[in-house]
C-alpha positions as CSV (number, residue, x, y, z in Angstrom):
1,X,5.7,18.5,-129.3
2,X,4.9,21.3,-131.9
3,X,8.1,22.9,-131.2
4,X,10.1,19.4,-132.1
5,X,8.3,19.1,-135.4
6,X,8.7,22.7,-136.3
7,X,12.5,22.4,-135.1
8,X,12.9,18.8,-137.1
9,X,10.8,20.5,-140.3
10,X,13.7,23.5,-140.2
11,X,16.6,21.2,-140.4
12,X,15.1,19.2,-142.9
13,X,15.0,21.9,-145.0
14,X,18.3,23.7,-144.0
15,X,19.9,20.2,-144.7
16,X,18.0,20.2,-148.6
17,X,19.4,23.7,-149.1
18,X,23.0,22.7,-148.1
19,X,22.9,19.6,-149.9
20,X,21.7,21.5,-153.4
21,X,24.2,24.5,-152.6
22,X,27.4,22.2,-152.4
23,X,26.3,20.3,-155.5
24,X,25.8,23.7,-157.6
25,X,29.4,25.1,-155.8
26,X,30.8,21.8,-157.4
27,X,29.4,21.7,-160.9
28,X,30.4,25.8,-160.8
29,X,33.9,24.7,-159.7
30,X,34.8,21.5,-160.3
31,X,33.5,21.0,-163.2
32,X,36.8,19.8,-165.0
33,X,35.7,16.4,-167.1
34,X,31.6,16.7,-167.1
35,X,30.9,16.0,-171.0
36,X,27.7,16.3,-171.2
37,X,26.7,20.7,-170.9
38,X,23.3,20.3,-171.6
39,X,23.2,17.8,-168.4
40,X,25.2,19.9,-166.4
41,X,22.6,22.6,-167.0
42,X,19.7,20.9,-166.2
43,X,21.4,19.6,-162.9
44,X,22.1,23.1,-161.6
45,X,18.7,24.3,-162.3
46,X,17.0,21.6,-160.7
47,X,19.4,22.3,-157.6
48,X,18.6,25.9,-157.7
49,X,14.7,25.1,-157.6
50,X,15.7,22.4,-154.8
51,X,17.3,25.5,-152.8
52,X,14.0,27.8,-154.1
53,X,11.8,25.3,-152.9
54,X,13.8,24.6,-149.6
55,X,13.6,28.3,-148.7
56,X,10.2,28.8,-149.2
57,X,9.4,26.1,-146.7
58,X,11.3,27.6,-144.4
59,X,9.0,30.7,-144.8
60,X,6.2,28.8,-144.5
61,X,7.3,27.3,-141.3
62,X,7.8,30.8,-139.8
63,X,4.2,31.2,-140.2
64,X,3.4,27.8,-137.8
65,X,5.8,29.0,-134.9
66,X,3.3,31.5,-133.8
67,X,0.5,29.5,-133.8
């Protein structure tokens, strides 16, 4: 059972870090139209601590598989 939850726990978190990666990739490149910068910004940093934070647990979980 650990290994299920440490499994389902890793591709919850690879699935936040794709998900925040192909919003930043769009905003980087398709931004054609977005008329609001200081939104645009703030999106892409919150992304990029959504991809910090994502990585980190993924650390973390490391840690738990040789328990």
């Amino acid at each position: 059972m650990k290994k299920e939850i440490l499994e389902a726990l890793e591709k919850k978190y690879q699935a936040e870090i794709a998900e925040a990666d192909a919003i930043v990739k769009l905003f980087l490149e398709k931004s054609v139209g977005v008329a609001d910068h200081a939104n645009v910004i703030s999106e892409v940093d919150k992304q990029i601590h959504r991809i910090s934070s994502g990585e980190e647990k993924l650390e973390i979980l490391k840690g738990f598989e040789e328990l």
